[in-house]
Residue frames relative to the residue before (quaternion, step in Angstrom):
aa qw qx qy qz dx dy dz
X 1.0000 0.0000 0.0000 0.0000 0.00 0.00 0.00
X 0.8347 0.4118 -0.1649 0.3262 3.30 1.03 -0.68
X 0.3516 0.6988 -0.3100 0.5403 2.84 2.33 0.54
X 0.6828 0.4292 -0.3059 0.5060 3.28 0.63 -2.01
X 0.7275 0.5146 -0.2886 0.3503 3.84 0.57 -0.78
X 0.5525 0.4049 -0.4517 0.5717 3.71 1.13 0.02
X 0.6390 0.6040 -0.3440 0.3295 3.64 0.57 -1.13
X 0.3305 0.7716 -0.3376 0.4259 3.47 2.05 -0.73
X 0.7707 0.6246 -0.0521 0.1154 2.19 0.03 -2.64
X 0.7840 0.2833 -0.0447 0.5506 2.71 0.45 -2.04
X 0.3627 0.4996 -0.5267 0.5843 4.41 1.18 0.20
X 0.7617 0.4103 -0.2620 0.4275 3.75 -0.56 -0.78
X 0.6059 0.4890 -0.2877 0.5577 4.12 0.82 -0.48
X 0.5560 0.6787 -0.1694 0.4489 3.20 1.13 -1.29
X 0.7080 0.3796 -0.0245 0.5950 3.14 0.42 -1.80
X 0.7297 0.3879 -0.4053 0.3909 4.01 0.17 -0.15
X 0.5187 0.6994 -0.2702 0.4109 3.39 1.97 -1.18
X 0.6793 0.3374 -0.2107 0.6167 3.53 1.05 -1.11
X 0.6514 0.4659 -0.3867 0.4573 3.82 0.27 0.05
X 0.5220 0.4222 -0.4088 0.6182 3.50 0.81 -0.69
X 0.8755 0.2994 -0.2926 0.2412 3.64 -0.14 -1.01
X 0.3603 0.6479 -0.3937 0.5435 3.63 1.67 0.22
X 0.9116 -0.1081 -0.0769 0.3891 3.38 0.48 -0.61
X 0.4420 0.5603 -0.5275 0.4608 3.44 0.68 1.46
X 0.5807 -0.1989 -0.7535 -0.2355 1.28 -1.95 1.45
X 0.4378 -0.7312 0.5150 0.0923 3.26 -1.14 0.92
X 0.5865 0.1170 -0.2344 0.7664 4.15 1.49 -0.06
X 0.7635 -0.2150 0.4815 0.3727 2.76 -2.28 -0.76
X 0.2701 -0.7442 0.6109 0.0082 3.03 -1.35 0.97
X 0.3719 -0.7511 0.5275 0.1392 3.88 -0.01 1.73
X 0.1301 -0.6516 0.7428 0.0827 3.54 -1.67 1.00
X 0.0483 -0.7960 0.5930 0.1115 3.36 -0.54 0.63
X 0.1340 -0.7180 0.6830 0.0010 3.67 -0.93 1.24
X 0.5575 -0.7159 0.3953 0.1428 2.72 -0.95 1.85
X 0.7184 0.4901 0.0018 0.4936 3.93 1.24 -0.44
X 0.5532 -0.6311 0.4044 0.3634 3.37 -1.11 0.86
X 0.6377 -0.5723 0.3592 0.3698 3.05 -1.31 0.81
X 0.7192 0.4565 -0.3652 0.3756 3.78 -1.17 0.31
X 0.4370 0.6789 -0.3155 0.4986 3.43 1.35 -0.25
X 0.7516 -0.4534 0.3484 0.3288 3.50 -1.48 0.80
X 0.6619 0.5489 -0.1373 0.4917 3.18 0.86 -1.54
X 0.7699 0.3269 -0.2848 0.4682 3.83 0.37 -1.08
X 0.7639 0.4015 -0.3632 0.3512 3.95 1.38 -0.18
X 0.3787 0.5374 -0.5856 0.4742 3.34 1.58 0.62
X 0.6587 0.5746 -0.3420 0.3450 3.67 0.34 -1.09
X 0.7262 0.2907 -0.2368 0.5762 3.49 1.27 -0.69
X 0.2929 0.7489 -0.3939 0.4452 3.16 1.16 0.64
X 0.7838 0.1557 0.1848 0.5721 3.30 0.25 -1.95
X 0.5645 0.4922 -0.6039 0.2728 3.95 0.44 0.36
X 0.5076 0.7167 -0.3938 0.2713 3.66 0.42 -0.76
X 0.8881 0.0597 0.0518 0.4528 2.83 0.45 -1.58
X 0.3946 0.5511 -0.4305 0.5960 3.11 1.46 1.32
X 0.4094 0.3885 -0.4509 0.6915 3.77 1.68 -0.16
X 0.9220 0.2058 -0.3037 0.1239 3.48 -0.46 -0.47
X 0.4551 0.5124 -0.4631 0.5620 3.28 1.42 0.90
X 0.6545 0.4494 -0.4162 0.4432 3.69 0.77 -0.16
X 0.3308 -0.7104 0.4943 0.3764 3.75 1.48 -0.84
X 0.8482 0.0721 -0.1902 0.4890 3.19 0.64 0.96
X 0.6107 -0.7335 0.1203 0.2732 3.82 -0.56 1.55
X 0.3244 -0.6682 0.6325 0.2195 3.10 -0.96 0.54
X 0.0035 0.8442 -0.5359 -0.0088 3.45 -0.46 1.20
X 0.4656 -0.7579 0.4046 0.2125 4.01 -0.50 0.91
X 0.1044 -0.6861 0.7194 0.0289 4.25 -0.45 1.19
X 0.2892 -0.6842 0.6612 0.1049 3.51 -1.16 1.11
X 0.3076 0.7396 -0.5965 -0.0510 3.70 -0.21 0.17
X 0.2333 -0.7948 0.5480 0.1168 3.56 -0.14 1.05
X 0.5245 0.5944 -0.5150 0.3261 4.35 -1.24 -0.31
X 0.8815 0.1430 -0.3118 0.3244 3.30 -1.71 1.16
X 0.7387 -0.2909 0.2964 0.5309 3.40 0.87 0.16
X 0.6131 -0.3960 0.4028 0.5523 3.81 1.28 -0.46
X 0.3401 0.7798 -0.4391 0.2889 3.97 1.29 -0.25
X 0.8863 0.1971 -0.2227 0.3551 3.20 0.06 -1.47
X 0.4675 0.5980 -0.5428 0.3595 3.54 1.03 0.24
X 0.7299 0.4917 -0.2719 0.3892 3.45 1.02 -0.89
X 0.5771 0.6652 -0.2888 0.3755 3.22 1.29 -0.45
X 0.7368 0.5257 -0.2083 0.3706 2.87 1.60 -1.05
X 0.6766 0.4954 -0.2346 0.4917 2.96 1.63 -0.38
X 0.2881 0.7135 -0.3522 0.5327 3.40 1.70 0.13
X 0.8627 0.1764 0.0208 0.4735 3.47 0.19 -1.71
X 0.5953 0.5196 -0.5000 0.3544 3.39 1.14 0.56
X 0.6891 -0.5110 0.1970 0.4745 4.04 -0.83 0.53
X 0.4133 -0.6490 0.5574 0.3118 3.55 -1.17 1.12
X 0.4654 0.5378 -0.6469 0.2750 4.03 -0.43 1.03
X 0.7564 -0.4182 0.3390 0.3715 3.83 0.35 1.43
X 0.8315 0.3442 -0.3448 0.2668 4.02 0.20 0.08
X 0.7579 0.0564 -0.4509 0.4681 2.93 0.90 0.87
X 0.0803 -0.7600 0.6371 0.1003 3.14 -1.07 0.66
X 0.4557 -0.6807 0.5587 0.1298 3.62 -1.62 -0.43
X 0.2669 -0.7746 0.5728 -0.0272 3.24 -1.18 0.96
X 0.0242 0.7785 -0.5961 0.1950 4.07 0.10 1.21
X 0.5893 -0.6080 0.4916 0.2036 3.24 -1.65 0.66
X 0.7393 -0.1123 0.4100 0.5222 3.62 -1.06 -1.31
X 0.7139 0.4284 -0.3178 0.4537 3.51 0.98 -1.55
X 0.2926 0.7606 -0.4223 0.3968 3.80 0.52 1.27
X 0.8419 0.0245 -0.0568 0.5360 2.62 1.19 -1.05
X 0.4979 0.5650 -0.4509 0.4792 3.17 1.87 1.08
X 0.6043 0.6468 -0.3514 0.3050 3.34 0.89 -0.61
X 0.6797 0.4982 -0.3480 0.4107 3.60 1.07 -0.79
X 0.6551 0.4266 -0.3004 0.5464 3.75 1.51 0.34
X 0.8067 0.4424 -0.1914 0.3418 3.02 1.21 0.06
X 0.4672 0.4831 -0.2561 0.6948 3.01 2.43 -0.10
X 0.4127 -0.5790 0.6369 0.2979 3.65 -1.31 0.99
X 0.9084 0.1816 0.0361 0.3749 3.54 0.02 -0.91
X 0.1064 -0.7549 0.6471 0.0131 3.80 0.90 1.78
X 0.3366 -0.5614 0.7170 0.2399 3.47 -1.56 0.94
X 0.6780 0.6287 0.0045 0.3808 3.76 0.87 0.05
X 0.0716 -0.8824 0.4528 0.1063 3.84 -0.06 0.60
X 0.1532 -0.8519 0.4495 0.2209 3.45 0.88 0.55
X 0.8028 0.1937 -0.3609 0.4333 3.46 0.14 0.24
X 0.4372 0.5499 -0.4627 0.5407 3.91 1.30 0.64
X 0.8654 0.3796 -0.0234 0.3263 3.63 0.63 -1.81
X 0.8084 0.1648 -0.1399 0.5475 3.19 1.58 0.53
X 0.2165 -0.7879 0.5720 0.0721 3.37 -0.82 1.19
X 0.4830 -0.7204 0.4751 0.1484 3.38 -0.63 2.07
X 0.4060 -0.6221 0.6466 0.1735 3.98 -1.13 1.28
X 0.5782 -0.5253 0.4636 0.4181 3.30 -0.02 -1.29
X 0.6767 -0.5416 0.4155 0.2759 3.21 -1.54 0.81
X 0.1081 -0.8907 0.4361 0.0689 3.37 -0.83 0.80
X 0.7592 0.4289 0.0132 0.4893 2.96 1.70 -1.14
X 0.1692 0.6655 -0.7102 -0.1548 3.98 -1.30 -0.49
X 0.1973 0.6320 -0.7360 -0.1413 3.27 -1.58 -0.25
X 0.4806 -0.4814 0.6361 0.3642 3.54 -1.68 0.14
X 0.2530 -0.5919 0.7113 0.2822 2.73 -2.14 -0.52
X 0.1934 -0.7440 0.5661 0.2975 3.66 -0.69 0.18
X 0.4233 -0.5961 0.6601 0.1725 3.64 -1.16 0.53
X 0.0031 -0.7883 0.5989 -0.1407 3.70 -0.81 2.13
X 0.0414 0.8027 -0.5851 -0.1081 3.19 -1.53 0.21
X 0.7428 -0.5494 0.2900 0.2497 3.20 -1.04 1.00
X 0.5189 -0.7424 0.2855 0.3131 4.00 -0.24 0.82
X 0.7544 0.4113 -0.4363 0.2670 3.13 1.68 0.27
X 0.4016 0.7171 -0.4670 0.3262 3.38 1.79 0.17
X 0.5561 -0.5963 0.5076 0.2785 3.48 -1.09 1.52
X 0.5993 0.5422 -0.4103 0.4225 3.94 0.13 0.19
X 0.0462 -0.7404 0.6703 -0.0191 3.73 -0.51 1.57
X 0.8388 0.0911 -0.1927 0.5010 3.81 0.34 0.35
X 0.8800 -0.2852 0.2471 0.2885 3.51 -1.32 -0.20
X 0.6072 0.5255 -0.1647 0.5727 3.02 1.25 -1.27
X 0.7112 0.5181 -0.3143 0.3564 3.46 0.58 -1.16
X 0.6527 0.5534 -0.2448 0.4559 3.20 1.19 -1.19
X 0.7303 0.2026 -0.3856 0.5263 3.85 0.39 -0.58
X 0.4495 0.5110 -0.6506 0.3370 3.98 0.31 0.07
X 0.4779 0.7867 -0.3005 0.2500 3.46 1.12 -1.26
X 0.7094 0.4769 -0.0053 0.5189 2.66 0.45 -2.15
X 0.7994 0.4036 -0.3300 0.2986 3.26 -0.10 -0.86
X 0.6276 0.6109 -0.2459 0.4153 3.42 1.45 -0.90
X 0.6687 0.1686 0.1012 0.7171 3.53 2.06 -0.60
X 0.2411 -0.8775 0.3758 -0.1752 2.58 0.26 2.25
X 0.7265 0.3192 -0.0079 0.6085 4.05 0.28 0.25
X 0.7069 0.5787 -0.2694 0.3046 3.40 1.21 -1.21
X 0.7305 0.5911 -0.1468 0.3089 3.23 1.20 -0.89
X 0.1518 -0.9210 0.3312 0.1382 4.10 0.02 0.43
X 0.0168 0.8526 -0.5173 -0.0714 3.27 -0.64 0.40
X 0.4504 -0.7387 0.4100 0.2887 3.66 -0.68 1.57
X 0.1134 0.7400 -0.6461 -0.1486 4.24 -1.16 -0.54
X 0.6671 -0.5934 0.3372 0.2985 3.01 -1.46 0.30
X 0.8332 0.0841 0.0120 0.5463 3.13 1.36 -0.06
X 0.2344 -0.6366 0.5319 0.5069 3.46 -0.40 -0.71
X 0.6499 0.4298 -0.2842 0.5586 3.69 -0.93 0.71
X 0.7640 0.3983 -0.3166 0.3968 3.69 0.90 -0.46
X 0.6994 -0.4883 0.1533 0.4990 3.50 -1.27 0.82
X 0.4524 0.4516 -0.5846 0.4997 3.83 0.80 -0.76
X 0.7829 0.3708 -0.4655 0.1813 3.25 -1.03 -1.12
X 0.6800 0.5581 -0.1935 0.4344 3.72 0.99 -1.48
X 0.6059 0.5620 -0.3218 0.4619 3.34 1.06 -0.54
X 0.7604 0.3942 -0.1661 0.4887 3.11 0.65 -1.54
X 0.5227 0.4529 -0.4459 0.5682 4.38 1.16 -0.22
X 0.6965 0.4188 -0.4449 0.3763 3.88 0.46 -0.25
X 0.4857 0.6459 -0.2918 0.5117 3.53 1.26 -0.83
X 0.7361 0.3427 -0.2231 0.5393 3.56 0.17 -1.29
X 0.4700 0.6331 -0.4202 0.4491 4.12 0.99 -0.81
X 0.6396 0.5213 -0.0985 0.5563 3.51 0.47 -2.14
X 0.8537 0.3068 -0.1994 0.3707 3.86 -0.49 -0.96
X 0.2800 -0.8012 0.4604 0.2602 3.55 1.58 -0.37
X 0.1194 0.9025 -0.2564 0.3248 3.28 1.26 1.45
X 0.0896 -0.8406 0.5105 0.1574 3.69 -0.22 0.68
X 0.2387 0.8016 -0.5344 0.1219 4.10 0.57 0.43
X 0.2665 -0.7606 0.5295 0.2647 3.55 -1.05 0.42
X 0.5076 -0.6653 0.4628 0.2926 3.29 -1.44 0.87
X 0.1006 0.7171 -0.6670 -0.1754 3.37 -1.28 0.09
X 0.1411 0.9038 -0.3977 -0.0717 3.41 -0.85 0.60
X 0.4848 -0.7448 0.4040 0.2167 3.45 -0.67 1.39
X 0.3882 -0.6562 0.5874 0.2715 3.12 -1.37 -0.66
X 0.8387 -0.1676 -0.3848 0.3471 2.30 0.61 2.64
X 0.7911 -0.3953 0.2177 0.4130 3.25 -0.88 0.36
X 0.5683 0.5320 -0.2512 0.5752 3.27 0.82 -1.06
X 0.7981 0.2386 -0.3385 0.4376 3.81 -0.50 -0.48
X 0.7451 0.3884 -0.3785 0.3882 3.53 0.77 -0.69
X 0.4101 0.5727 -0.5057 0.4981 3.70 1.19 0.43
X 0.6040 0.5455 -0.4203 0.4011 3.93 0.40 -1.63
X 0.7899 0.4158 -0.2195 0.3938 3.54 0.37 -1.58
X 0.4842 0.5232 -0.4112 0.5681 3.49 1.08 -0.01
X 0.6367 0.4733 -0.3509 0.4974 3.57 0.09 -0.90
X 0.8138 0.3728 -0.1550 0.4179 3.55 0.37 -1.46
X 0.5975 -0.5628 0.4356 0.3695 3.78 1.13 0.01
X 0.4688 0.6620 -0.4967 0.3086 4.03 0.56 -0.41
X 0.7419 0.1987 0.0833 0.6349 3.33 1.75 -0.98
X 0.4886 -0.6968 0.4576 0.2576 3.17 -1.04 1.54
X 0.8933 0.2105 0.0783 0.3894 3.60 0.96 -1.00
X 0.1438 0.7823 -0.5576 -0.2373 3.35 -1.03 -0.19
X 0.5059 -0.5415 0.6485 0.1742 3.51 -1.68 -0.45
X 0.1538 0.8623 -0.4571 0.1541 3.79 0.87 1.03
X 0.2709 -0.4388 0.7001 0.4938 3.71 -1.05 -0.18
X 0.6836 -0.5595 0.4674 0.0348 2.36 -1.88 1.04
X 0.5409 0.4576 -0.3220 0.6280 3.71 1.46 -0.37
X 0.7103 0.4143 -0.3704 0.4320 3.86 0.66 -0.15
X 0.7054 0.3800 -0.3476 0.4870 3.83 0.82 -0.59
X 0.4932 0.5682 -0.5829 0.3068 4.04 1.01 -1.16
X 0.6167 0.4751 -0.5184 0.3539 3.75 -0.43 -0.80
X 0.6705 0.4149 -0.3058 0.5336 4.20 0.33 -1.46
X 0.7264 0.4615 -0.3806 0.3384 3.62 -0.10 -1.04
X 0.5451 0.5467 -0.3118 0.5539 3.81 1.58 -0.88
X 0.7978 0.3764 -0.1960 0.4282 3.49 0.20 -1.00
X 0.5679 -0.6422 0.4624 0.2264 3.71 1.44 0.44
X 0.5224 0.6001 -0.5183 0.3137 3.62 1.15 0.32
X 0.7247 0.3582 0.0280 0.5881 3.44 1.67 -1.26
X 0.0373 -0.7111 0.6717 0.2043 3.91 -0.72 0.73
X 0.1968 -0.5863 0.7702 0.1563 3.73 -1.50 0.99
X 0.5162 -0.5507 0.6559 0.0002 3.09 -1.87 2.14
X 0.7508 -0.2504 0.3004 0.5323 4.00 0.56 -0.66
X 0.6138 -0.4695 0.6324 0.0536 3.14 -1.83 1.18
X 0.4601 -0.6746 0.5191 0.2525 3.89 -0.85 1.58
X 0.5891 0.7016 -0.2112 0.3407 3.56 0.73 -1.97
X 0.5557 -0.6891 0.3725 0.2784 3.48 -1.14 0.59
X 0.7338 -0.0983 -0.1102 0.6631 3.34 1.80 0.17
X 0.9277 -0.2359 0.0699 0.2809 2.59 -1.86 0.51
X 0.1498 -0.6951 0.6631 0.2340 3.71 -0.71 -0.02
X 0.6306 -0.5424 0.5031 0.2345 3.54 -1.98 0.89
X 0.6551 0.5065 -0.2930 0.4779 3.31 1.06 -0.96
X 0.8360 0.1138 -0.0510 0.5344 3.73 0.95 -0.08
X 0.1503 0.9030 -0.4010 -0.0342 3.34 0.93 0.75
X 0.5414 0.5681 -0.4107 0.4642 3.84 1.28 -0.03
X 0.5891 0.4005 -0.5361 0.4529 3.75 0.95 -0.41
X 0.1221 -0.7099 0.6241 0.3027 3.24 -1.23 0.26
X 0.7765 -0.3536 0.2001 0.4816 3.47 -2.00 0.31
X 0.4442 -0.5056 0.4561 0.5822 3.50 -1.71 -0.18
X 0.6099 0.6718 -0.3912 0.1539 3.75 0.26 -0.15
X 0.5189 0.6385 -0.1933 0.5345 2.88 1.73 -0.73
X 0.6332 0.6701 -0.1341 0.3634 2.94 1.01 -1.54
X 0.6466 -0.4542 0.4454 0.4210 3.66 0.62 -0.84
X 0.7081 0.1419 -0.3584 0.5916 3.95 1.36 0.59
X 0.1484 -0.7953 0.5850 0.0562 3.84 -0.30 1.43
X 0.9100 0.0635 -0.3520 0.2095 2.76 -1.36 1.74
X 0.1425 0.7825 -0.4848 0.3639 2.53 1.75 1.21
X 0.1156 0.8148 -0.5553 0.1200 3.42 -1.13 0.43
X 0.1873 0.7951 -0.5299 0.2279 3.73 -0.30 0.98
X 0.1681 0.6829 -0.7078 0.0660 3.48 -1.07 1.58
X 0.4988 -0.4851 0.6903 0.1983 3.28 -1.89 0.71
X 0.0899 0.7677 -0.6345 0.0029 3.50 -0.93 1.31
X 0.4151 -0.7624 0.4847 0.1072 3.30 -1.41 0.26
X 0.2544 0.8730 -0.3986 0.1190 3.60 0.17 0.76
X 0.2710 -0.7706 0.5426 0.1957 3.55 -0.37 1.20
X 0.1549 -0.6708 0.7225 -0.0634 3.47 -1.55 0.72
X 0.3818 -0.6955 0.5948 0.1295 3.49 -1.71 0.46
X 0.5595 -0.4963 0.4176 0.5159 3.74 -1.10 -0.69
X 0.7857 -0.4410 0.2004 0.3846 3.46 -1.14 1.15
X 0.7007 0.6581 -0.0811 0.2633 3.21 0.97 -1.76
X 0.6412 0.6272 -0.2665 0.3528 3.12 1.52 -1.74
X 0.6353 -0.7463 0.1594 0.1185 3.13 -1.11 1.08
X 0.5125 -0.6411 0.2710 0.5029 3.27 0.42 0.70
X 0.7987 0.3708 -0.3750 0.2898 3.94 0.46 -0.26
X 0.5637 0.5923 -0.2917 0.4963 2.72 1.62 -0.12
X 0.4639 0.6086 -0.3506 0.5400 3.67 1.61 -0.31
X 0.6801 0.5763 -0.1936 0.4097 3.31 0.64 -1.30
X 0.6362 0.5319 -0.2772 0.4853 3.39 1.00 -1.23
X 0.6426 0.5960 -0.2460 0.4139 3.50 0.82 -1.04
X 0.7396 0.4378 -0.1551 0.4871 3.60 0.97 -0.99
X 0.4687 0.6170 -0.4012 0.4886 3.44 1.49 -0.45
X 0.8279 0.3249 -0.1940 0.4139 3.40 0.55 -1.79
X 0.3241 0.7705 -0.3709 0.4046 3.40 1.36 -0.53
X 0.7148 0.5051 -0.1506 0.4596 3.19 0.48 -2.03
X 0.7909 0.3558 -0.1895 0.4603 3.38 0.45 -1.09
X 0.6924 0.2890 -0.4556 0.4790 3.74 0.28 0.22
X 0.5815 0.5284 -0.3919 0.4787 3.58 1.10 0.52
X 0.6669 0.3730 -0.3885 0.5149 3.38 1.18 0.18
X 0.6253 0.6716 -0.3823 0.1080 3.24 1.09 -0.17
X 0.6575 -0.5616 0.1526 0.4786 3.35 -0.47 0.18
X 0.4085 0.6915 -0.3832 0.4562 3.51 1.40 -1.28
X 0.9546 0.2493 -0.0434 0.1571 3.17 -0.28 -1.66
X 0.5469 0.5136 -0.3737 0.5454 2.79 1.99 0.46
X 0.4845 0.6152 -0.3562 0.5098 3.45 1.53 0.53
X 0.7286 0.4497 -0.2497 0.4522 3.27 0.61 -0.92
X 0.6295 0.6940 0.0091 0.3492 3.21 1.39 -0.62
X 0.5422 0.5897 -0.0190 0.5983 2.59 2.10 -1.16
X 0.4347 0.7352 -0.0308 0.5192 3.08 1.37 -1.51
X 0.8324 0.2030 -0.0021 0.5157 3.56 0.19 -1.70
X 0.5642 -0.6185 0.4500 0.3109 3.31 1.01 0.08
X 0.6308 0.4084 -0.5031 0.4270 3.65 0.75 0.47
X 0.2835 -0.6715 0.6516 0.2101 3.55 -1.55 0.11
X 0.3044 -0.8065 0.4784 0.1673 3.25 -0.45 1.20
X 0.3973 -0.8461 0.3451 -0.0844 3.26 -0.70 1.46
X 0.1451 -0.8351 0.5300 0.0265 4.02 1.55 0.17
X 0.1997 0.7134 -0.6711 0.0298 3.71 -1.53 1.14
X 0.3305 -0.6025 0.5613 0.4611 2.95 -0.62 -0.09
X 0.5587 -0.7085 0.1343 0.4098 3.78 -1.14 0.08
X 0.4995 0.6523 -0.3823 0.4230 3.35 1.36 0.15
X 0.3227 0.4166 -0.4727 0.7063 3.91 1.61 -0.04
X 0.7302 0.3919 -0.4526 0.3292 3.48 -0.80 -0.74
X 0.6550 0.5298 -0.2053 0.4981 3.39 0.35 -1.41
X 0.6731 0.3900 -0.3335 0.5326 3.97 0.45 -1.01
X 0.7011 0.4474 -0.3446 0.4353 3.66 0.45 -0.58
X 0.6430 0.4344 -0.4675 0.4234 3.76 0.66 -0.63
X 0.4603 0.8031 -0.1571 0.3441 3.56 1.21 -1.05
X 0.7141 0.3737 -0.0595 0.5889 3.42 1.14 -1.46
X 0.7923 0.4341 -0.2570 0.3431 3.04 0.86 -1.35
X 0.5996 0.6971 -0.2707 0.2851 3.64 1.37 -0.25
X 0.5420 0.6640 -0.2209 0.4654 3.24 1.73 -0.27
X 0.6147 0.5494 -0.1548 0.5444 3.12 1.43 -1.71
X 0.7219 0.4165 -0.1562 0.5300 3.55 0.76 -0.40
X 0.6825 0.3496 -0.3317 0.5495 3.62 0.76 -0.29
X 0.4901 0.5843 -0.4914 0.4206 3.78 1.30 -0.37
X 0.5627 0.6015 -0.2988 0.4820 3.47 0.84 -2.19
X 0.7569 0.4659 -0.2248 0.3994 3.83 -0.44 -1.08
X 0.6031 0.2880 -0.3211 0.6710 4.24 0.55 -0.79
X 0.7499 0.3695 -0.4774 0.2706 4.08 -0.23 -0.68
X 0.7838 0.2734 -0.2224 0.5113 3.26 1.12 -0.66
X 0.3686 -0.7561 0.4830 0.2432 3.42 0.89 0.80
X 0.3080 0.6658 -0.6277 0.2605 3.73 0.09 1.32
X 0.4545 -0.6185 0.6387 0.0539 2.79 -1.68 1.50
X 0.6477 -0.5150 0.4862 0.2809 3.41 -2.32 0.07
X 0.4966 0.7009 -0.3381 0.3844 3.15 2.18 -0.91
């Protein structure tokens, strides 16, 4: 009896799973970006909603909720109902945050089921025009000769500047101090203005200074070059080998949501990422648009969480 009655069960789930996915979506479907607007994150999202509303047949509209490192946006979309309308867009710090927050309101691989990968960008590693260092080399002789002495600004602790630049300094065997603002934007100004020897930008946020001669960039995070700056070369090339550091971007749903309705998402996903438009505009911003299916996605968050919780306990960095 209690056989013929699961077999029910799980016939009747079955049967709603393909009904839900016959006819969803039926409203707007919420992105939630974990971050104030202007931010990497909030211009991929405005990147790909349009014309992801119009391959699903109905909009994709963008909820900034910014606080904790990018947490409570994700949380919210964690604990909101698994039926495909809201989902969430997050960076790298996905699969840094759960090593870097004492207390995840969240299980990132229990509480969310990964859409696919949409995004990359580098960062590019600057310094202000008066630090005596015109290339790579110059800069870690620099450093090394003046341990502690040297600074570099981020957008946060926990944020890709910061994580980018603790792997760099990890790799380069490096003593630099952090400062970090509250955000990108100021810890660029103070770079520009000298308060700070350095930064750790995406690479769509410094190209504009680095053109205009306000900011010189020592090397590019990314395994090669970027278009938007082809004379800088990588940092690997450069004088730290096998360095390597990209900001990705990958949207995801609540755990629960249903697999066709996941599926649907990645289909159209897929397609406004091949499209032309948006692989222009994109270009432009410095991202390379990146297509998974969600189990690539999912295998990558997976891998990438170790490598990051190692990086974090050796160098005992905090969110502070």
């Amino acid at each position: 009896m209690r056989r013929r009655a699961l077999v029910l069960s799980l016939a009747l789930a079955a049967a709603s799973s393909a009904g839900l996915a016959q006819t969803w979506p039926d409203r707007p479907v919420k992105l939630v970006v974990p971050y104030a607007p202007g931010g990497s994150a909030d211009i991929v999202a405005r990147l790909i909603a349009d014309e992801w509303g119009k391959a699903l047949g109905k909009s994709v509209f963008i909820e900034n909720k910014a606080g904790a490192g990018g947490n409570l946006g994700v949380d919210s979309v964690a604990k909101s109902p698994a039926d495909g309308y809201t989902i969430g867009l997050q960076t790298v710090s996905l699969a840094i945050n759960p090593s870097l927050t004492a207390k995840m309101p969240y299980d990132t691989l229990k509480d969310l089921a990964p859409i696919g990968m949409v995004a990359a960008s580098q960062h590019v590693l600057v310094v202000n025009n008066a630090l005596p260092a015109k290339d790579l080399k110059e800069l870690l002789a620099l450093a090394r000769s003046k341990p502690g002495k040297l600074t570099y600004g981020s957008a946060g602790g926990g944020s890709t500047f910061h994580m980018s630049a603790e792997l760099f300094k990890a790799m380069a065997n490096l003593a630099i101090v952090h400062i970090p603002y509250r955000g990108g934007g100021p810890a660029l100004t103070d770079t520009i203005a000298g308060q700070v020897d350095m930064s750790f930008p995406v690479l769509s946020a410094a190209q504009g200074h680095v053109q205009a001669g306000k900011l010189r960039a020592l090397g590019v995070t990314g395994a090669r070059r970027s278009p938007l700056l082809p004379n800088v070369p990588t940092l690997a090339e450069a004088g730290v080998p096998g360095y390597g550091f990209e900001t990705w971007f990958m949207v995801f749903a609540p755990a629960a949501t249903p697999r066709p309705v996941i599926d649907r998402l990645n289909a159209t996903l897929a397609t406004v990422l091949q499209t032309a438009a948006v692989r222009e505009r994109m270009a432009r911003e410095g991202f390379d648009p990146i297509p998974s299916t969600p189990a690539e996605a999912t295998a990558r968050l997976q891998a990438e969480m170790p490598k990051w919780a190692r990086l974090i306990k050796e160098r005992g960095i905090t969110a502070e």
